[in-house]
C-alpha positions in Angstrom: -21.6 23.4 -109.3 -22.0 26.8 -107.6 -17.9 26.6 -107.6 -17.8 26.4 -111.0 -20.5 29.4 -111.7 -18.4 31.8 -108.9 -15.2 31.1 -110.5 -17.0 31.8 -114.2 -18.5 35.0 -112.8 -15.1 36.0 -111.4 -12.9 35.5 -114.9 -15.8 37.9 -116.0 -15.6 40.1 -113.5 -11.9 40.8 -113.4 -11.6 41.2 -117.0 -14.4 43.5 -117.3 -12.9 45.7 -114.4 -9.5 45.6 -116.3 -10.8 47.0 -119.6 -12.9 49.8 -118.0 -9.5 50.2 -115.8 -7.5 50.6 -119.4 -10.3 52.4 -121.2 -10.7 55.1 -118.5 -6.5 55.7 -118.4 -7.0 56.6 -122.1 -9.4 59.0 -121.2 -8.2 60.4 -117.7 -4.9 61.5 -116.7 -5.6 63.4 -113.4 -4.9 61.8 -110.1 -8.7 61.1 -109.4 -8.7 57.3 -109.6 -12.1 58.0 -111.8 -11.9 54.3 -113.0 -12.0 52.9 -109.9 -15.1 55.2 -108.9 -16.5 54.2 -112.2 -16.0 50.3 -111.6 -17.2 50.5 -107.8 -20.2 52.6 -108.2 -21.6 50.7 -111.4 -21.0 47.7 -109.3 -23.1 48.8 -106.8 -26.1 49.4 -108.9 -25.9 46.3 -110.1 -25.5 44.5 -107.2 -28.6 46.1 -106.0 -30.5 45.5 -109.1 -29.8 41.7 -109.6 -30.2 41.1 -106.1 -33.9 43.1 -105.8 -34.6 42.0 -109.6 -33.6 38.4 -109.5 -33.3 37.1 -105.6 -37.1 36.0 -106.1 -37.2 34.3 -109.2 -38.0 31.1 -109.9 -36.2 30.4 -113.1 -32.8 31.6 -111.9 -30.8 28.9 -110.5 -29.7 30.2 -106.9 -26.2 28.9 -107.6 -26.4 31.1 -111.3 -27.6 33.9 -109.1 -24.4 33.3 -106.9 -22.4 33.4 -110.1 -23.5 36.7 -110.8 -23.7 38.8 -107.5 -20.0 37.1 -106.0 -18.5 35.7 -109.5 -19.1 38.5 -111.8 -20.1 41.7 -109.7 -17.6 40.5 -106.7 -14.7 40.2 -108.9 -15.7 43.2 -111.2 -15.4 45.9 -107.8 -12.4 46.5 -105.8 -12.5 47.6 -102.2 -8.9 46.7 -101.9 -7.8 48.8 -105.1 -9.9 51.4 -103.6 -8.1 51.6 -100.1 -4.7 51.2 -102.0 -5.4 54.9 -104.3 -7.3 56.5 -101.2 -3.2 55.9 -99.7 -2.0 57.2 -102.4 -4.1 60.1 -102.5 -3.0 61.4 -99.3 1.0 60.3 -99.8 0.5 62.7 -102.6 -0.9 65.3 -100.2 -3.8 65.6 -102.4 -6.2 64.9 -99.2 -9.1 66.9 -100.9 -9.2 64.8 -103.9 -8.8 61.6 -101.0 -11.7 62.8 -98.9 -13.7 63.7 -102.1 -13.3 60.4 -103.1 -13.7 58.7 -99.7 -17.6 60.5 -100.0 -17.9 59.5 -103.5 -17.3 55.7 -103.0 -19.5 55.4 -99.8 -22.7 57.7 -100.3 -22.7 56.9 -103.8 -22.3 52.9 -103.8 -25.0 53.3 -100.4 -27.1 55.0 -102.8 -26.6 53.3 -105.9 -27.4 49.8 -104.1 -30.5 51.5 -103.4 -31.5 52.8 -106.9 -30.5 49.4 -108.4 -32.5 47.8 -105.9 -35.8 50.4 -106.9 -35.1 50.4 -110.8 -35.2 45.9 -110.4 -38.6 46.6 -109.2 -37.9 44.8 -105.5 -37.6 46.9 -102.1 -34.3 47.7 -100.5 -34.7 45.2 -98.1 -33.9 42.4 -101.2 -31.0 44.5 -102.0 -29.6 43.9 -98.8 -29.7 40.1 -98.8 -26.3 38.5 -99.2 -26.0 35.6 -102.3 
């Protein structure tokens, strides 16, 4: 059943990162890959927050849980696209906009985990528990 909840999540997921991947090309031409930011960082903060908010509840389903943190929130961010524009960046010799971004993704997702994980009311150490 968990099978059937991941793969759920991840149809979810993937189409919710492609129309925030469309709907920020409308709305950004520069060669900042701002979706991708967008989409990675937002992730983060929810990963933290269903994982401090929800790990501990009884009348969530563990395998519903699962559905959520690697279905919907696994498939929704993008490490790989991530890598592929930070490469990009720098073949376009636009290395302060790569490094920029390099910052961005890491300190911010680190400290979005950990404001998702506060603002679900549970401590960091929930936040850090794998689903």
């Amino acid at each position: 059943m968990v099978y059937l909840f991941v793969g759920m999540g991840g149809v979810i997921g993937s189409l919710l990162r492609y129309g925030i991947s469309l709907l920020t090309a409308h709305i950004w031409e520069g060669a900042f890959p701002l979706g991708t930011l967008i989409i990675n960082l937002s992730g983060a903060f929810a990963l933290g927050w269903v994982t401090s908010r929800l790990s501990n509840s009884k009348r969530i389903p563990s395998q519903l849980l699962t559905g959520l943190t690697t279905g919907v929130i696994g498939s929704y961010t993008t490490f790989s696209t991530f890598c592929l524009e930070t490469i990009h960046l720098m073949e376009e010799a636009y290395y302060t906009l790569a490094i920029i971004y390099l910052a961005l993704s890491f300190i911010g997702g680190i400290l979005l985990v950990r404001t998702g994980a506060a603002v679900g009311g549970g401590s960091n150490k929930e936040a850090g528990k794998l689903v």
